[in-house]
BASE-261296 format. One line per 4 residues: number of its first residue (from 1); for each residue y, x, z of C-alpha. Coordinates in steps of 0.1 Angstrom, whole numbers. Each point is the difference from the previous one (the first is absolute). Layout:
BEGIN
NUM	Y/X/Z; ...
% end
This chain:
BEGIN
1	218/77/12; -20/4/-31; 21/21/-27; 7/-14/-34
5	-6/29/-18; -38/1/8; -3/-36/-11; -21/-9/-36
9	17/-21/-26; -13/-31/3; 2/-32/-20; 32/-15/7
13	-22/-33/22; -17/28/16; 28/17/7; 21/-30/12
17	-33/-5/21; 2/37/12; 37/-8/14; -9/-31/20
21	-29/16/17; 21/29/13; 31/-22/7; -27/-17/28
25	-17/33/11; 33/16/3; 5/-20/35; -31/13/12
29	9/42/9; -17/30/10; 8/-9/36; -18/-32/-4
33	-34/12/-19; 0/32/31; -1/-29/23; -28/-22/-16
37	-18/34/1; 4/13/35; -5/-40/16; -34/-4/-22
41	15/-38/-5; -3/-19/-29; 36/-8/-18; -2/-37/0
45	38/-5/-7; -6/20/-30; -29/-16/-12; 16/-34/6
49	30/12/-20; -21/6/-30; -23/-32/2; 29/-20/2
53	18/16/-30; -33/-8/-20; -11/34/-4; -36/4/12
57	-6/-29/-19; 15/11/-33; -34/5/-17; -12/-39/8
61	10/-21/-35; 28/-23/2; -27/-29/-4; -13/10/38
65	33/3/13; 6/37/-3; 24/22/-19; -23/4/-32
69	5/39/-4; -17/27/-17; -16/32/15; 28/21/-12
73	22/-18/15; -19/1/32; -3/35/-11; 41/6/0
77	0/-23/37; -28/25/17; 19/31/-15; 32/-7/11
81	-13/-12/36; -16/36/2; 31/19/-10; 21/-14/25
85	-24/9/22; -19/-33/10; -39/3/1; -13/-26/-24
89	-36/1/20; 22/-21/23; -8/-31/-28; -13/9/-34
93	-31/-19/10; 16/-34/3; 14/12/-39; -32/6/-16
97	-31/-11/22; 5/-43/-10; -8/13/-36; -33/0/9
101	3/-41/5; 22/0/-32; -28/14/-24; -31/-9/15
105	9/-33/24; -6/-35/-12; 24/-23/-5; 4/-19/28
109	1/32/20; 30/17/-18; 17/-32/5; -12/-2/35
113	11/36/9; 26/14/-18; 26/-20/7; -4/4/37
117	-2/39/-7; 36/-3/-23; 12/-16/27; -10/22/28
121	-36/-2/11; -10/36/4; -29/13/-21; 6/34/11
125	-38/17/7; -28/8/-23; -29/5/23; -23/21/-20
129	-6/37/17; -30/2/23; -7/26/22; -33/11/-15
133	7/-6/-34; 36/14/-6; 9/1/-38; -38/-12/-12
137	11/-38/1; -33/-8/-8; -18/13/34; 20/-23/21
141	-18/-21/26; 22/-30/7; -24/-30/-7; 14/-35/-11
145	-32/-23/8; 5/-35/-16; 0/-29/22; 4/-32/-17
149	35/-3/-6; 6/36/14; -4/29/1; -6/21/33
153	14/37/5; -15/27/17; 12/37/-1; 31/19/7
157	26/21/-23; 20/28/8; 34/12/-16; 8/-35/-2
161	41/-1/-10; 23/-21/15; -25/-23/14; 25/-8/31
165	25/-10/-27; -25/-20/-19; -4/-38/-2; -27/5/-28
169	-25/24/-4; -18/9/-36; -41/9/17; -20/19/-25
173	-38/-8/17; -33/4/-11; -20/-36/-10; -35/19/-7
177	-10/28/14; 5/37/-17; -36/2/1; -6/-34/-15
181	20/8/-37; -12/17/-27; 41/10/-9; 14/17/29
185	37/-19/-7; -21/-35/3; 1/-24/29; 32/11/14
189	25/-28/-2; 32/-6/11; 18/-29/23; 35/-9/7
193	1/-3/43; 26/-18/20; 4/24/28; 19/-25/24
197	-32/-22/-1; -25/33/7; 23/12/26; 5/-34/21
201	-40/-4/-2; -6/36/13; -20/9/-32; 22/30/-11
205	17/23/22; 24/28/-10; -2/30/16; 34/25/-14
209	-8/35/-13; 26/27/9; 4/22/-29; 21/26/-7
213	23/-14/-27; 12/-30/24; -17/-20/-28; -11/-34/17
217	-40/-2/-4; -29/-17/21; -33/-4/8; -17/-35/-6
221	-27/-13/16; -19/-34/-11; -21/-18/21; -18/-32/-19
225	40/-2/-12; -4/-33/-24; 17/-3/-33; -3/-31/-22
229	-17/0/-30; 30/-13/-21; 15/35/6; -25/19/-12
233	22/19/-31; -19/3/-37; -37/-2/-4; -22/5/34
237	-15/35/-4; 23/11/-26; 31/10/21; -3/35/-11
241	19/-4/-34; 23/-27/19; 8/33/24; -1/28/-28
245	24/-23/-16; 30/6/19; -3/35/2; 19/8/-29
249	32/-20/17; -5/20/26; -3/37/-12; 30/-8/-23
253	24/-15/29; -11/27/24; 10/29/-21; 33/-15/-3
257	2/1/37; -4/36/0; 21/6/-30; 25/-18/22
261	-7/16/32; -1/37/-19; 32/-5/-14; 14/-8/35
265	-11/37/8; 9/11/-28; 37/-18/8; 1/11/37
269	-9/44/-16; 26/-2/-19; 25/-14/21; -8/27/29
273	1/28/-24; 31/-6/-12; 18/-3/36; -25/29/18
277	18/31/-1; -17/30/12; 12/37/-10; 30/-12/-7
281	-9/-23/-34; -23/-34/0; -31/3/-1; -7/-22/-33
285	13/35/-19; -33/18/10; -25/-6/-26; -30/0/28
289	20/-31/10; 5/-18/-37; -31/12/-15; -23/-25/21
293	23/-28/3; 6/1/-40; -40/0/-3; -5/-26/19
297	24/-20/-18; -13/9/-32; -31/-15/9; 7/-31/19
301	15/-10/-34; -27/5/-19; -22/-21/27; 27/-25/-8
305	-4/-1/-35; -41/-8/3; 12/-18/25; 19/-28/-22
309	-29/8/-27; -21/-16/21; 19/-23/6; 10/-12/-35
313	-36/0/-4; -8/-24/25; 25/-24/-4; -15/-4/-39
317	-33/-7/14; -15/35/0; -28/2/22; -6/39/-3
321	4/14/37; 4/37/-16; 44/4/-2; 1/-19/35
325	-27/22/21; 17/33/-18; 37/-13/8; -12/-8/35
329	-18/36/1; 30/18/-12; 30/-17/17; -23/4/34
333	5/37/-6; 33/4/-13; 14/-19/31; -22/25/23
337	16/23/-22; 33/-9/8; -3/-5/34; -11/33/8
341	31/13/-22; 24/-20/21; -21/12/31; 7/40/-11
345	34/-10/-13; 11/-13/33; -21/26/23; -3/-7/35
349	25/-29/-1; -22/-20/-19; -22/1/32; 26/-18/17
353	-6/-34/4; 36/-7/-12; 3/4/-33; -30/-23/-3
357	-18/28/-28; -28/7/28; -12/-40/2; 4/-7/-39
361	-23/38/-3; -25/-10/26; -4/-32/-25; -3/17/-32
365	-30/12/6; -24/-33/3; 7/-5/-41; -24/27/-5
369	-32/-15/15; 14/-36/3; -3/-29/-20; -25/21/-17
373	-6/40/5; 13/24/-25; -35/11/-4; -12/-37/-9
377	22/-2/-31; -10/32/-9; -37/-8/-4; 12/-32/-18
381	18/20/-24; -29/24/-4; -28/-28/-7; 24/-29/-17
385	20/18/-20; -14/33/-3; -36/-8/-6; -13/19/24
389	-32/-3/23; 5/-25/30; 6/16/31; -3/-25/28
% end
């Protein structure tokens, strides 16, 4: 149970919002997120619990048929789905990745697509990572060749989320060839697939990726995989900024995952060192024992406060990346922080599978390198904001 003591004062919506959210995850216990882990399967009943209550499409306007909300609200939703102890890699996608069609899409396509995605088409996978090109987007060798009134894919991706649970997939794939532009972020552009269509011709296959997290991630493989032309998304060649512009929604919603999922550690120490007696007194009198939990707390709050920084920012049409990539960098850290507090706090049972702090530990470690390494926002810092020399 997340503990009211270690909750922020919120605006009174946001708290009201706060309530709701954990009235829901409440039904869903330790017991239950132990055994998502240890069967690998994908909590559909979940999932359809939360589509169906409108929140994955909260960030879609009203106009499109969604619930019109602001990133701090989906901010407070991804926050409190964390603390209770719910992974929110399970669906943030299906949050954040149609903004991509709300900025940048024509028209006829938001009125085309979001609608079906409010009401529960799955647009759940970004298909972006390549093997040989990794974070440098722009070495990627997925070709879209035009074709009249098509466009055929050839390529692969790998690291691909939640394709399995995806009706809809956001492809970022090169349109000219990196040797063929002068700017190295030119020719890449970006398309909105129907999956069902690709998968029923045999032009995409899907090929799951075991990984150590129980995250749900693929391979993708296209084969002369045809899109039509009418969902190619913003300007042919120019998908770069239509990609670099959801990043922003993406850093600030994932740090308050792990703000969320750090204060679930932080939740599950404290509990245990209160009720763990050893030498006759609990063991949350020892300093060795408070020291790191405090510290961890100390700064998973301050992560939270660039956190909704960021997110103020962006809601008021701010489109500086630098409070999102530092709240993402330093909430990544303060819940690895925290989860290697609860770890020592809880000693070798927190090996055991039952107390369900060796899954949610194995998991707090992919923030660091994943959606984009520690190391990357570093140099970004260094070069953007710093003025230093550029280092890759």
């Amino acid at each position: 149970m997340a503990q009211d003591w270690l909750a922020e004062d919120l605006p009174e919506d946001r708290e009201e919002l706060r309530d709701v959210v954990s009235d829901i995850l409440a039904k869903y216990d330790r017991e239950y997120w132990i055994q998502v882990d240890e069967s690998g399967d994908y909590p559909q009943d979940f999932v359809d619990e939360l589509q169906a209550g409108g929140w994955l499409s909260m960030l879609i306007p009203t106009e499109y048929g969604g619930g019109g909300a602001t990133i701090p609200d989906a901010a407070v939703f991804l926050e409190t789905m964390n603390r209770w102890g719910a992974p929110g890699t399970l669906i943030h996608a299906q949050m954040y990745t149609m903004g991509a069609i709300l900025r940048h899409g024509s028209d006829e396509q938001k009125q085309t697509w979001l609608p079906q995605i409010a009401d529960g088409l799955r647009l759940q996978s970004f298909g972006v990572t390549e093997p040989d090109a990794g974070t440098d987007t722009t070495r990627i060798r997925t070709f879209a060749q035009r074709d009249g009134d098509e466009y055929v894919v050839n390529g692969g991706k790998i690291f691909t989320s939640r394709a399995k649970q995806s009706d809809l997939l956001l492809l970022i794939a090169r349109t000219k060839k990196y040797e063929d532009v002068e700017k190295k972020t030119d020719g890449v552009s970006v398309f909105l697939v129907d999956m069902r269509d690709a998968l029923e011709a045999g032009t995409l296959t899907i090929d799951p990726i075991k990984v150590m997290s129980g995250h749900h991630t693929n391979q993708l493989t296209f084969s002369d995989m045809r899109v039509p032309a009418e969902n190619l998304i913003g300007e042919e060649h120019q998908g770069f900024r239509v990609t670099l512009s959801g990043m922003n929604a993406e850093r600030i919603l994932a740090a308050s995952q792990y703000v969320g999922s750090g204060l679930w550690f932080i939740d599950r120490a404290v509990e245990y060192a209160k009720e763990r007696v050893v030498f006759g007194r609990p063991i949350g009198m020892n300093q060795g024992i408070q020291f790191p939990i405090a510290t961890a707390f100390a700064n998973l709050r301050a992560a939270s406060a660039l956190r909704w920084q960021a997110a103020e920012k962006f809601q008021a049409g701010s489109q500086s990346g630098t409070e999102a990539n530092i709240a993402k960098l330093l909430s990544a850290k303060a819940q690895w922080e925290a989860a290697n507090a609860a770890m020592d706090t809880f000693g070798g049972y927190g090996l055991a599978s039952e107390y369900g702090v060796e899954q949610k530990f194995r998991a707090a470690r992919g923030p660091l390198i994943a959606p984009i390494s520690t190391n990357l926002i570093l140099a970004g810092i260094a070069q953007r904001d710093l003025g230093m020399p550029r280092s890759y």
